[in-house]
N, C-alpha and C positions, 0 to 999 in steps of 0.2 A: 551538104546536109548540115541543120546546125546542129550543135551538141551544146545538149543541156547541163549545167551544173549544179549541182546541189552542195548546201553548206550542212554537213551533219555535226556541227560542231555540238558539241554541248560540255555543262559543267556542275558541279555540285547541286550550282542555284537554281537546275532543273527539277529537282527530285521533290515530288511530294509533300509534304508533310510529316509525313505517318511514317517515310522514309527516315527525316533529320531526327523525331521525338526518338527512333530507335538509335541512331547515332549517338543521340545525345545521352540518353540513356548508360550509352556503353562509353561512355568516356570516363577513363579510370581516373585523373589524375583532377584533383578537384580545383589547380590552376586554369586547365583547359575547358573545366567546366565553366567557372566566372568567367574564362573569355570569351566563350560563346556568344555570347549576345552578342560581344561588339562588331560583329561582320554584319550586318542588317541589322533593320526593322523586323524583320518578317523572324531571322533567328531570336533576335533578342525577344519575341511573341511566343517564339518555342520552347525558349529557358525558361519563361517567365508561368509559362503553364504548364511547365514539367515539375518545377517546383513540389515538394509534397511538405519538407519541413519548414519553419521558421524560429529559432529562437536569438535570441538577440543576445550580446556580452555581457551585459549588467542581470540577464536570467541565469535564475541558479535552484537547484530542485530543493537542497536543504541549507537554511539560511542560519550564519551566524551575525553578529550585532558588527564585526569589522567589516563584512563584506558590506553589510546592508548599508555604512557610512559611505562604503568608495564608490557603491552602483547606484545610488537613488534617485539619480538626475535625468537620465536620454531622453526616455521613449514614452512622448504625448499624445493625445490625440489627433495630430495632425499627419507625424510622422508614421503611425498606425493607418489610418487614414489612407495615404498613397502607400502604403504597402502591401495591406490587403485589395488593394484596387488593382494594383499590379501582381500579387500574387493570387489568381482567383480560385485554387484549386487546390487548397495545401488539405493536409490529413494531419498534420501535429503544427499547434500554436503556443507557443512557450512564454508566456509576459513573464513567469514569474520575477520577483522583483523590482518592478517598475510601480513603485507605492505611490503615484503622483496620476495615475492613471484613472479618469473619474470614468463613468458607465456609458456617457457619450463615448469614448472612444473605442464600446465595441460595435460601435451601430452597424459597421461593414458587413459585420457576419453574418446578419440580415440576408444580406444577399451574397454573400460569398462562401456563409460557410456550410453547405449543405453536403461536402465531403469530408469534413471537420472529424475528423474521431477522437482525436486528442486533446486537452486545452490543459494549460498548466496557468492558475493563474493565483500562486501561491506569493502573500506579503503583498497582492494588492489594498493595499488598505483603504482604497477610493471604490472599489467596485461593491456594491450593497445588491439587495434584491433585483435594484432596477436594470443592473447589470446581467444578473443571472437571467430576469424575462428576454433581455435580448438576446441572448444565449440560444436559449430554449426554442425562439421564435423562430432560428435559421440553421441552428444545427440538430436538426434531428439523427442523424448518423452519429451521433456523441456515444464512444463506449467509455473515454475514462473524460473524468474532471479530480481536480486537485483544485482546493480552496483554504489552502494551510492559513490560517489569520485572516480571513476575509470577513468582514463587518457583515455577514449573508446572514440569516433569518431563516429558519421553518418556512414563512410563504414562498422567499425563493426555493426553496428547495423543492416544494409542492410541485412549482411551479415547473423547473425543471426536469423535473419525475415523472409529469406527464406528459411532458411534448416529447422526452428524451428517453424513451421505452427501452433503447438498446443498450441504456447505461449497464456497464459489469462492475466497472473499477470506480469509487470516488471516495475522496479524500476529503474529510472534515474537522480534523484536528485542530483546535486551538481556536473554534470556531464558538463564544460563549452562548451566541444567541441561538440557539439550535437545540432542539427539544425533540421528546418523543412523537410530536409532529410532523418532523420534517423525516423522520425514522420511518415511521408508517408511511407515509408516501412513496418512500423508493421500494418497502418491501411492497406494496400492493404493486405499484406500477412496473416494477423495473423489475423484470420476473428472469432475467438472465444475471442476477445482483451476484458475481464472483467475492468483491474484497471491499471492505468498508474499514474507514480507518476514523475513528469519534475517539481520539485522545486528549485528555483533557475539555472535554463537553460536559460540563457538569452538570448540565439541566438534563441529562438524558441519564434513564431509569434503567432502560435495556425494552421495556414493556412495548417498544413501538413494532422492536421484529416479529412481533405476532403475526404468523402465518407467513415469513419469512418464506423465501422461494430455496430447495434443496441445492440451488448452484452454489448457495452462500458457503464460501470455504473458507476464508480468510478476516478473522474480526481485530481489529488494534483497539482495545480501551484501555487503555492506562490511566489511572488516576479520574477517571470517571465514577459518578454517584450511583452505581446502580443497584438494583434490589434483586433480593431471592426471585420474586415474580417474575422481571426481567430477566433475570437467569436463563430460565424457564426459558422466555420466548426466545431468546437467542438460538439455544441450540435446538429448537422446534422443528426448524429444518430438515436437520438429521445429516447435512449435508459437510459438516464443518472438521479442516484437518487442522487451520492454525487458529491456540487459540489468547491472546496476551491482554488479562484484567488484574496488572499489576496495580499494584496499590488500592486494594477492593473495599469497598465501602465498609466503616467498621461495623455499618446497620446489618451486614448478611452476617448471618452467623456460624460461628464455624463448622455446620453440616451443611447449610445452604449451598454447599457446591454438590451435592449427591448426585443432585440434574446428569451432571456432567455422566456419571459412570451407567446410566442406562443406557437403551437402545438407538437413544440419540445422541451419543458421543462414540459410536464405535468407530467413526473415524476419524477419529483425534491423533493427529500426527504430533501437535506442538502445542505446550501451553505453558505459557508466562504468569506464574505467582508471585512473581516479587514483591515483596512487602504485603504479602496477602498475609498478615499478623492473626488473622483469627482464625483460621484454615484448620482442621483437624485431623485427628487421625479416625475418624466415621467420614470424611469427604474424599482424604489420601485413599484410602481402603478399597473405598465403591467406586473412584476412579484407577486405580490402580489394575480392579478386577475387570471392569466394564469397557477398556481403553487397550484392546490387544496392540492397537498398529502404535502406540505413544512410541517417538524414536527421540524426544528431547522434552524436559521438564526442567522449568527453573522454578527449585525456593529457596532461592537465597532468602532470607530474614522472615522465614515462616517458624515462628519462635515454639508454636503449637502442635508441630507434626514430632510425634516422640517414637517410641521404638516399634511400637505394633505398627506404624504408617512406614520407616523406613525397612519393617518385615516383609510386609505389604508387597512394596514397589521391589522388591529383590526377588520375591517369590512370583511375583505376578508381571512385571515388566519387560518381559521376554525378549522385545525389541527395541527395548531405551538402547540409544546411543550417546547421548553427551545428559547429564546430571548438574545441576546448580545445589549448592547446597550453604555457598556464603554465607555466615554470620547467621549461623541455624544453632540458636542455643542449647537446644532438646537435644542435639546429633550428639549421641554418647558411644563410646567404646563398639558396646554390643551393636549397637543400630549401623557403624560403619563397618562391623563383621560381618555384617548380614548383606551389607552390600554387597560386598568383597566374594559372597560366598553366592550370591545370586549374579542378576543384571551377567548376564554371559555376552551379550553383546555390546556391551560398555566400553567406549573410546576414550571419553574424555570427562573426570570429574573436576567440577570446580570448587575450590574447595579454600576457606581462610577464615580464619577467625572464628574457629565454632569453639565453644568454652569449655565444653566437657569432653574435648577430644584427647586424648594422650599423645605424647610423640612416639610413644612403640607402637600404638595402635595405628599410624598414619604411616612408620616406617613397616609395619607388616601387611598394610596394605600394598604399597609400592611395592617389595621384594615377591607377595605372592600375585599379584595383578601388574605384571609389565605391562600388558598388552592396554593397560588404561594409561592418559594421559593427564599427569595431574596437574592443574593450573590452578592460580593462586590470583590473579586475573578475574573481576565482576563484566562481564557482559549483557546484552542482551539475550535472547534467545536466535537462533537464525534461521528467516523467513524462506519458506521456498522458494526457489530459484523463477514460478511461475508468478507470482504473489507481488499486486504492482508494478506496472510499466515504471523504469527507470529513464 
């Protein structure tokens, strides 16, 4: 009788697909991970679309003038080019820094970036509108953009706004061409709008968040031109916990922040007046009363807020946790007793160079308020921890 044999050999190179993506998945050691590919074609097709991030060495999220010399040179269009061709499925793209980079070089995302949700493409200084449409054109799943220094314009911005309805997060800082234009467009369209960062956009008034969508929590204007009007529409919302328009136009006038202390600022977590010089104590007051949840407020060099406003925020600020008060000329004796004597939940004052202060007054602070931390230290204010993909 003959007898049959069977070969049941088999080996890794049998399995699946869906099998290797979870292997590869689980591979802790991020050596084993780059090797991957090199044992086939077919693994190296599995890395290559497991992929989700990209950023390159010469990317960097916030940029000084030394790094910008050493990194300016790699990543062209060409080398973009085959690496979105080979990467076709990433969710985070990272150029920032690559300022040689012109708007042909996003053409890929066309067709590859329709799982895109990230794009960082901060100090490109080659990418204009024409860039953003191509953006807009293939990444509809876009929730955050970053365009810190980018030569972009209100129509790209429009333009973006509309095809990229899921935008939460975008970043426009340092951006001059950008008006209450391209403001208005992401508030109409982009109705999931979390955190908007227009620092230093001087052509923006504030007047474009009119009818702002209630997700908006998170606003960055510093040193931006905006008006009482715009005020207004900013916190229209109702929805807003951080809020930083340091350095505020000298056109608003020192009640023009009231807005703040109504129905639409009750939840104000955080707000940056620094350099807010004409700020008073009728704005300190009405937000002081109208702003239960505030746990941080800086004014450093708010030279107008005098003792009824630092009465105010001691009687009324129930849940301030950290205090700025830097190079506050008004802050006198009584105005720091009254601190001292309210704000119960008070961590950390910063505190230097205020003119009218005494030193027993600042030593009887510290002996009857241990439980504050006094720093001597200008910082900014600190963003919540959700506020901003890093």
């Amino acid at each position: 009788m003959e007898t049959v044999t069977r070969d049941y050999t088999t080996s890794i190179l049998h399995l699946p697909d869906d099998c290797l993506y979870f292997i590869f998945q689980r591979l802790g050691s991020g050596f084993d991970r780059k090797s991957f590919g090199l044992t086939c074609q077919r693994w190296l097709h599995i890395e290559n679309t497991s992929r989700q991030s990209l950023q390159f060495q010469c990317s960097f999220r916030q940029l000084n003038q030394s790094s910008l010399s050493r990194t300016s040179t790699t990543i062209g269009s060409f080398q973009l080019y085959r690496l979105l061709n080979r990467f076709q499925k990433l969710e985070l793209l990272c150029l920032s820094g690559c300022i040689d980079l012109p708007d042909s070089g996003l053409t890929q995302l066309q067709y590859y970036g329709s799982k895109l949700q990230m794009l960082y493409l901060d100090c490109c200084f080659g990418i204009t509108d024409d860039g953003l449409s191509v953006v807009a054109s293939g990444c509809h799943s876009l929730t955050f953009i970053s365009l810190y220094r980018c030569n972009v314009s209100s129509i790209g911005v429009e333009i973006l706004a509309k095809s990229c309805k899921a935008l939460k997060e975008v970043n426009l800082s340092y951006c001059p061409l950008i008006t209450d234009t391209g403001i208005t467009a992401l508030s109409r369209n982009c109705r999931q709008l979390r955190a908007v960062r227009i620092s230093f956009c001087r052509n923006i008034t504030g007047v474009g968040f009119h009818g702002c969508p209630q997700t908006l929590a998170y606003l960055e204007a510093d040193s931006c031109k905006l008006e009482t009007e715009g005020l207004t529409e900013i916190v229209s919302g109702g929805g807003l916990e951080y809020l930083n328009i340091s350095n505020l136009n000298w056109a608003v006038p020192g009640n023009g922040l009231t807005i703040l202390g109504t129905e639409f600022g009750q939840r104000l977590k955080i707000l940056d007046f620094r350099l807010c010089r004409t700020v008073n104590d009728e704005s300190i007051i009405a937000i002081a009363r109208g702003c239960p949840l505030l746990q941080e407020w800086n004014l450093a060099l708010c030279h107008e807020v005098k003792r009824p406003g630092w009465e105010a925020i001691a009687l009324c600020c129930r849940n301030l946790e950290r205090l700025h008060v830097n190079r506050c000329r008004s802050l006198c004796d009584r105005g720091l007793q009254a601190l001292r004597q309210g704000c119960q939940k008070l961590s950390i004052l910063y505190i230097t160079r205020c003119r009218q202060l005494s030193d027993p007054a600042i030593m009887i602070f510290k002996c009857l308020r241990g439980d504050v931390e006094i720093k001597e230290d200008e910082v900014m204010c600190i963003a919540p921890e959700w506020a901003f993909s890093r």
